[in-house]
C-alpha positions as CSV (number, residue, x, y, z in Angstrom):
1,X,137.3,-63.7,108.6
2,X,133.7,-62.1,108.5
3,X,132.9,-59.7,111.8
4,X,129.9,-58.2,112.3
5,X,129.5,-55.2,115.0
6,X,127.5,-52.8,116.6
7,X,127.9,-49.2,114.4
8,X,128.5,-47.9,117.6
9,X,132.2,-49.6,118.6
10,X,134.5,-47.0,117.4
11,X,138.0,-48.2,116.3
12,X,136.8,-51.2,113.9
13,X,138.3,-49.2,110.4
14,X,141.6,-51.3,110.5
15,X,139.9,-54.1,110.0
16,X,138.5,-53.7,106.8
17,X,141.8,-52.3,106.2
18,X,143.8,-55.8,106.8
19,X,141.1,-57.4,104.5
20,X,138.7,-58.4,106.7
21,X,135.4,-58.1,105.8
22,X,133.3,-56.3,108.3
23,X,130.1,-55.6,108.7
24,X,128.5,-52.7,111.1
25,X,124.9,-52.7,112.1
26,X,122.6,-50.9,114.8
27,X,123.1,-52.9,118.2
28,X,119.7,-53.1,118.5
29,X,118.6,-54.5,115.2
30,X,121.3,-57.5,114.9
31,X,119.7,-60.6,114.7
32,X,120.4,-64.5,113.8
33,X,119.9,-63.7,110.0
34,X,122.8,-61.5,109.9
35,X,125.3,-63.9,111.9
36,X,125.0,-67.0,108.9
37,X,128.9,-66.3,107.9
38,X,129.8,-64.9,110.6
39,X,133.4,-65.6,112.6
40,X,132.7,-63.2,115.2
41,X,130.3,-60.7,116.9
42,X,131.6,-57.2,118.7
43,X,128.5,-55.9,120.7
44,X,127.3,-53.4,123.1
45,X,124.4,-53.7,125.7
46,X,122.0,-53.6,123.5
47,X,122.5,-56.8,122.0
48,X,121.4,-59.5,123.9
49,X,123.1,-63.0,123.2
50,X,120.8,-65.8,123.0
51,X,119.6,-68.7,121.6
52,X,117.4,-67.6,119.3
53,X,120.7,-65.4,118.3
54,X,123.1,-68.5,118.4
55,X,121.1,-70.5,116.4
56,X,121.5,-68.6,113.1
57,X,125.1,-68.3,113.5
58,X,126.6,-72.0,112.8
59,X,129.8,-70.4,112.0
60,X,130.6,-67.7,115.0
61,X,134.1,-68.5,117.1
62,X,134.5,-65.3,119.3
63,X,131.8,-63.0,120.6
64,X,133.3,-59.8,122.3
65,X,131.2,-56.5,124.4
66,X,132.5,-53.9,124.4
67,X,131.3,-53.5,128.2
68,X,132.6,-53.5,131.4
69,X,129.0,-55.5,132.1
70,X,127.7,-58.7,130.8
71,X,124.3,-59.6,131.4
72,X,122.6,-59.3,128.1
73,X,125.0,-62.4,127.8
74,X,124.0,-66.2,127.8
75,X,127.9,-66.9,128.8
76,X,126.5,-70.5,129.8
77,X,125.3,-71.3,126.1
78,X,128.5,-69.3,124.8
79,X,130.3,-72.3,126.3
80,X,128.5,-75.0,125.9
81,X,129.0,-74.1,121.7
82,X,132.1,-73.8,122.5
83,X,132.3,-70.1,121.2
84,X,134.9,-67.7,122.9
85,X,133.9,-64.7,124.7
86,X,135.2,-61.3,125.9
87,X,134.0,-58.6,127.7
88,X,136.2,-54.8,128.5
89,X,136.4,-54.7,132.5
90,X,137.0,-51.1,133.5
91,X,137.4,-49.9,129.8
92,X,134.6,-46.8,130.4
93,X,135.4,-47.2,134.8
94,X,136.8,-43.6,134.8
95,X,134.2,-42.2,132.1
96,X,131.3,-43.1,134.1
97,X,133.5,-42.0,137.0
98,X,133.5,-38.2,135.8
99,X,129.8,-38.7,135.1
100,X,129.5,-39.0,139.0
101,X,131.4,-36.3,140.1
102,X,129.8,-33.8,137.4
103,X,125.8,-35.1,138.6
104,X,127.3,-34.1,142.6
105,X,129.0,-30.6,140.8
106,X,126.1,-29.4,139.2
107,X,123.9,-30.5,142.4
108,X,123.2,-27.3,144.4
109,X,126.0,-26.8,146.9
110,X,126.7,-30.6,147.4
111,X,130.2,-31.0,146.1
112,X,130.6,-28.3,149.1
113,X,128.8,-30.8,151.7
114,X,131.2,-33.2,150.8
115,X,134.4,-31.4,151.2
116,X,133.5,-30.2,153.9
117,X,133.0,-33.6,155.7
118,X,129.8,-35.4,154.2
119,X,130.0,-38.8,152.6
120,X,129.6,-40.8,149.7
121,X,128.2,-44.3,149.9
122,X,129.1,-46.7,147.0
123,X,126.9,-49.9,145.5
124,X,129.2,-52.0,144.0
125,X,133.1,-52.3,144.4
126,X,134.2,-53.6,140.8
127,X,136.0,-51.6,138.6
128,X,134.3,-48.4,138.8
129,X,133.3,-48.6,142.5
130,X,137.3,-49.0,143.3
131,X,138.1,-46.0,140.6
132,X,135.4,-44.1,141.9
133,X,136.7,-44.3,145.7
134,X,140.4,-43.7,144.4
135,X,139.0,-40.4,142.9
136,X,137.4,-39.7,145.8
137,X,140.3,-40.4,148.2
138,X,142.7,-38.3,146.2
139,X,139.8,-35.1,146.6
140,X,139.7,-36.2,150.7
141,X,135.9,-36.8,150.3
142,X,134.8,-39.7,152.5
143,X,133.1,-42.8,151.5
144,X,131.9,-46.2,152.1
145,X,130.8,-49.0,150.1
146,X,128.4,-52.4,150.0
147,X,129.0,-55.2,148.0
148,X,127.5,-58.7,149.7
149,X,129.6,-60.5,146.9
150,X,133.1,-59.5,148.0
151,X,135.1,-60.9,151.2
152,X,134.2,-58.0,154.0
153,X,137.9,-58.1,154.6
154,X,138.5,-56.8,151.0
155,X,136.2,-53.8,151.5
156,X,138.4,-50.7,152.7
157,X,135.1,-48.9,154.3
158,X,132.9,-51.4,154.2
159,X,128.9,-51.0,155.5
160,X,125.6,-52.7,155.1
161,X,123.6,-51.3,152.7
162,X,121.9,-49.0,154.9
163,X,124.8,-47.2,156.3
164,X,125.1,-47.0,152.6
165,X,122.1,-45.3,151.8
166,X,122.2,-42.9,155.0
167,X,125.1,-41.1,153.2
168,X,124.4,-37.7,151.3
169,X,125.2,-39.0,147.7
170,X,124.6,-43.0,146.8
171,X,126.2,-43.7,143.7
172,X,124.8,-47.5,142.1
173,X,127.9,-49.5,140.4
174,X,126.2,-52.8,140.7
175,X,126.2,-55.7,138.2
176,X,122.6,-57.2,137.6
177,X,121.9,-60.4,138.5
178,X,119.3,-62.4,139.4
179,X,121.2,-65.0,140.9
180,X,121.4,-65.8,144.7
181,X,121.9,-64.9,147.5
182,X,122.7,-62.0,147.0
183,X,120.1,-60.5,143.4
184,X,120.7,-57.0,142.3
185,X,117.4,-56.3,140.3
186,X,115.2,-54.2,142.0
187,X,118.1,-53.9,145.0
188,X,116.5,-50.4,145.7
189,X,113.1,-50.8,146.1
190,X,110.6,-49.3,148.0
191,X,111.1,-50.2,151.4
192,X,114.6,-48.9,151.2
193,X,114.0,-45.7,148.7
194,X,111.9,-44.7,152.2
195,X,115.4,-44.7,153.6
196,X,116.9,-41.3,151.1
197,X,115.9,-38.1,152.8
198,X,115.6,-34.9,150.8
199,X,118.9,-33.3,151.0
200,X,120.0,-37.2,149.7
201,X,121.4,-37.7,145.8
202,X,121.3,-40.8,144.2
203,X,122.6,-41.4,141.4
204,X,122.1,-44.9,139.1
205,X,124.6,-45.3,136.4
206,X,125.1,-49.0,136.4
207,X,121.7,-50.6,135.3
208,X,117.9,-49.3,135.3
209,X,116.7,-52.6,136.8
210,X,118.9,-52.4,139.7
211,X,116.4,-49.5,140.8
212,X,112.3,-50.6,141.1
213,X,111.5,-47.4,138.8
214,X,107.5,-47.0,139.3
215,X,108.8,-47.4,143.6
216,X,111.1,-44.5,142.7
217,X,108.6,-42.6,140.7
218,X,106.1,-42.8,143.5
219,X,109.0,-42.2,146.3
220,X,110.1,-38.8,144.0
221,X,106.2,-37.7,144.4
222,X,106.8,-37.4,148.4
223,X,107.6,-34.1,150.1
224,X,110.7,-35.4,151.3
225,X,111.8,-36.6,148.2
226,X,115.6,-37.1,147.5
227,X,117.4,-35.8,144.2
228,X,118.2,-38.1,141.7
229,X,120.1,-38.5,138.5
230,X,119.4,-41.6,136.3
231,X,121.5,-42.2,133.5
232,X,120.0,-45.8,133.0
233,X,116.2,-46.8,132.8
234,X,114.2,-50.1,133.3
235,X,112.0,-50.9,129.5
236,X,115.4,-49.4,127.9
237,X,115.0,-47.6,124.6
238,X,111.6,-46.6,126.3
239,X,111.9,-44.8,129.7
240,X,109.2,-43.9,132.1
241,X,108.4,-40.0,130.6
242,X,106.5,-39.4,134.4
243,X,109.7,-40.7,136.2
244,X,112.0,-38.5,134.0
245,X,110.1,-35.5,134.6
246,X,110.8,-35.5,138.8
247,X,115.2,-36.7,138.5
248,X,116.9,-34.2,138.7
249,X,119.3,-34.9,135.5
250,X,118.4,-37.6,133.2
251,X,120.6,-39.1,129.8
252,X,120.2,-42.0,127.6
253,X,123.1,-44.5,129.1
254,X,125.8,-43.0,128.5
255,X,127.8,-42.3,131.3
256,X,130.4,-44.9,129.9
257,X,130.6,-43.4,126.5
258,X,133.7,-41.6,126.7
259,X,135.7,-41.9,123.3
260,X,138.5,-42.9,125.7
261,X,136.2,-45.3,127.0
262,X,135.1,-46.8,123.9
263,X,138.4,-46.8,122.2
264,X,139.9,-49.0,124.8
265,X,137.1,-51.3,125.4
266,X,137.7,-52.2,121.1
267,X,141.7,-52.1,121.4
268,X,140.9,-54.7,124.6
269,X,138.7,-56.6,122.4
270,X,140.4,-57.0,119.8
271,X,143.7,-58.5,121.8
272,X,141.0,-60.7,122.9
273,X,139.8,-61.4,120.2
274,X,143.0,-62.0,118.3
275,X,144.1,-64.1,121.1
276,X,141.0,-67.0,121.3
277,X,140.9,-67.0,117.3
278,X,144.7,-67.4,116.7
279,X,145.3,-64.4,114.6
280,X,146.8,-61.6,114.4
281,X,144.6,-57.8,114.4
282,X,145.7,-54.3,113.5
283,X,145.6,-52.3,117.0
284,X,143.4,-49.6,117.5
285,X,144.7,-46.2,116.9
286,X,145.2,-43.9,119.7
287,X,143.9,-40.5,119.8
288,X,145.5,-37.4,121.7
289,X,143.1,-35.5,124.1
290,X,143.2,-31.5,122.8
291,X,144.6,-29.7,125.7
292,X,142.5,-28.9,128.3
293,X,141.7,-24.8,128.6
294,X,139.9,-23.3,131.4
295,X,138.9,-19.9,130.8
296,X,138.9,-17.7,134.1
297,X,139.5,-20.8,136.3
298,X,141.1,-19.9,139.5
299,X,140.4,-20.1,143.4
300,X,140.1,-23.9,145.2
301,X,138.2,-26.1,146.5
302,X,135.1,-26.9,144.9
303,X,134.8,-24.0,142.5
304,X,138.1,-25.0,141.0
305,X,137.0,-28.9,141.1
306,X,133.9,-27.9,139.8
307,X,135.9,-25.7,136.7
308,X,138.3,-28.7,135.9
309,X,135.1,-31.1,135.6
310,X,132.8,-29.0,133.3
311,X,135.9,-28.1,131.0
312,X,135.6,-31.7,129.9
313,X,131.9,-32.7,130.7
314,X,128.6,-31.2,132.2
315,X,126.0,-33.4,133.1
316,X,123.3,-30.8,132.3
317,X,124.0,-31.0,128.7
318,X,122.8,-34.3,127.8
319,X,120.2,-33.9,130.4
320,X,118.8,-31.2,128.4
321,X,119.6,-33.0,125.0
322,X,117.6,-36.5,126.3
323,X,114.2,-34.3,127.7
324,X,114.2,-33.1,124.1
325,X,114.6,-36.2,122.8
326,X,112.0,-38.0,125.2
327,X,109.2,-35.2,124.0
328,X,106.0,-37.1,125.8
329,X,103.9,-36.2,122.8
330,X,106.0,-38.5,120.3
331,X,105.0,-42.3,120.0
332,X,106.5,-44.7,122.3
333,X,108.0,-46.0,119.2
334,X,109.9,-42.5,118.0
335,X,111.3,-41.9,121.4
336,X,112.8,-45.2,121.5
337,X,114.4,-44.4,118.4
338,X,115.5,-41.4,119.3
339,X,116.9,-42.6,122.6
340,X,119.1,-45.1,120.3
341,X,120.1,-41.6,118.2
342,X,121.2,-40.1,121.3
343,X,123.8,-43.0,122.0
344,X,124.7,-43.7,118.0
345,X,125.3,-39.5,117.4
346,X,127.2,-39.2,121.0
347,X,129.5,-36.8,120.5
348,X,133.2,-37.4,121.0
349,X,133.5,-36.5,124.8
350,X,136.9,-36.5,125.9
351,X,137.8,-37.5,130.1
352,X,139.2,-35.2,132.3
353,X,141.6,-38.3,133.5
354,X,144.7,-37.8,131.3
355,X,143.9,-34.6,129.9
356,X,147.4,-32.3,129.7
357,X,147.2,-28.8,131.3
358,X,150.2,-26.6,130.4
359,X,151.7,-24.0,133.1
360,X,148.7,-22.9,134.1
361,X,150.4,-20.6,136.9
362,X,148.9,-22.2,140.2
363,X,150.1,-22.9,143.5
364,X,151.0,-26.2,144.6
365,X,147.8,-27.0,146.4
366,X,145.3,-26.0,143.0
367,X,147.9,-28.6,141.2
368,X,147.5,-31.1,143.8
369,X,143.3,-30.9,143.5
370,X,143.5,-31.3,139.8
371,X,145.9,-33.8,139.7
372,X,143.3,-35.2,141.8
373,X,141.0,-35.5,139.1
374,X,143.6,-37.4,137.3
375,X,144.9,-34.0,135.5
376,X,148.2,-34.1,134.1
377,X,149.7,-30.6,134.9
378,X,153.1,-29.7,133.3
């Protein structure tokens, strides 16, 4: 069987190990000529599945993401060629989840607003919209949540969108589409951008076209602008440099890109995978989280929250890693490639979610708040 993947899906080695043959290339450079023998195709986003794609691949059986998204996928043509597909639903839900709550810690004094009463309203109530309010729920911060696709009776704290966008953070989880009634691309636009006042944080992890980016840019240019923090961007490997420099935190998609994350998306994948081709695949190995230290932790409420989240992640980091990267003096050209080095060289970010923390000596409440967090404390 002959694979080709993106370089970027960790947890491919056993199968060139079983005597496989695989072959790993940059997401963004695979193309029809390198699919001619190909069985099957293990992608990320930045691979978009098409005809002009298809048609060099007369061979291909199974094509996999290793996404919780999908629409950089023809799924229509994968089925009329009768080629199997898979994508990894809620595989990076809680990495992008973390990314949340560390953009709201390392906000000013919001994650104090919030505990103390404020709200968060939610676009989207998939996978990480539903992790997201679980998280939230176990901290006792309040929330709400729009998604025209789902029955209203399935939505716990359902609103419109905006009662949504009247809340102090709004957090974007949305799939995009196109399709009707109900199209997510350019959902925020500037009518409703008009809508976040200045003490406001939004927050766009899902896609950069579910945000009109040049109504934002103008909107962040007000005096009454909101924050923001945009880990995804419309004319992806290229961002808007002017946009960039007025959000408050910016990074180069990768709020999903936990190793957690990514190793589960390729174990779920390759079940997948195994399943629609009739064969059988090594699993992917597992990996045990270090232990999770925190030096001088103590007190509760958001400090503590705020210590248990940046022992495992801080927002600020790759914000200050991707404005070095997107240096407005480089070429277009170079600071597309080096936002594609920012996501190939991630480093190997661990999630708070699972993470063991041994007798740390607290009372039962500064458990119960990291536990929150999805902490294991023994």
């Amino acid at each position: 069987m002959n694979i080709v993947a993106d370089e970027n899906i960790p947890g491919l080695e056993g199968l060139a190990a079983a005597g496989l043959s695989l072959r790993c290339l940059p997401g963004r450079d695979i193309g029809a000529g390198d699919l001619q023998d190909a069985d099957a195709l293990l992608i990320r986003s930045v691979t978009p599945v098409n005809a002009a794609l298809l048609d060099g691949a007369p061979r291909l059986r199974f094509v996999g993401t290793a996404t919780s998204g999908f629409d950089h996928v023809d799924r229509a043509l994968l089925q009329r060629r009768d080629i199997a597909f898979a994508h990894a639903p809620g595989s990076n839900a809680n990495s992008v989840v973390e990314y949340v709550l560390s953009a709201i810690a390392e906000t000013g004094e919001l994650l104090e607003r919030l505990l103390a009463g404020g709200r968060v309203g939610i676009v989207g109530y998939g996978h990480i919209g539903k992790c997201l309010a679980r998280r939230l729920d176990a901290l006792g911060i309040a929330w709400c949540v729009s998604d025209p696709w789902l029955d209203p009776a399935s939505l716990p704290a359902g609103a419109t969108l905006p009662e949504v966008l009247s809340a102090d953070v709004v957090t974007l989880h949305a799939e995009l589409t196109d399709a009707a009634p109900y199209p997510s691309r350019h959902l925020l636009h500037a009518g409703n951008l008009d809508q976040l006042g200045e003490r406001t944080l939004l927050i766009n992890a899902s896609r950069g076209a579910v945000v009109d980016n040049a109504a934002l840019r103008e909107r962040l240019g007000a005096a009454d602008a909101p924050v923001v923090v945009l880990d995804v961007w419309e004319r992806e490997p290229v961002p808007d440099i002017d946009l960039l420099e007025r959000v408050r935190f910016g990074s180069a998609h990768i709020a999903g890109y936990s190793w957690d994350g990514k190793l589960l998306a390729t174990q779920l994948l390759l079940e997948d995978m195994a399943s629609a081709l009739e064969t059988t695949l090594p699993p992917v190995p597992s990996e045990v989280a270090p232990p999770l230290r925190l030096d001088g932790a103590d007190g509760e409420g958001a400090a503590l929250v705020r210590s248990l989240l940046a022992a495992r992640y801080c927002v600020a980091d790759d914000d200050r890693l991707f404005r070095k990267a997107m240096d407005p003096s480089l070429p277009e050209g170079e600071r597309g490639q080096a936002f594609d080095s920012l996501r190939r060289g991630y480093r190997k970010r661990r999630e708070l979610g699972g993470s063991v923390l041994v007798d740390p000596g607290w009372t039962a409440s500064q458990s119960s708040q990291a536990e929150a967090l999805g902490v294991v404390v023994t």
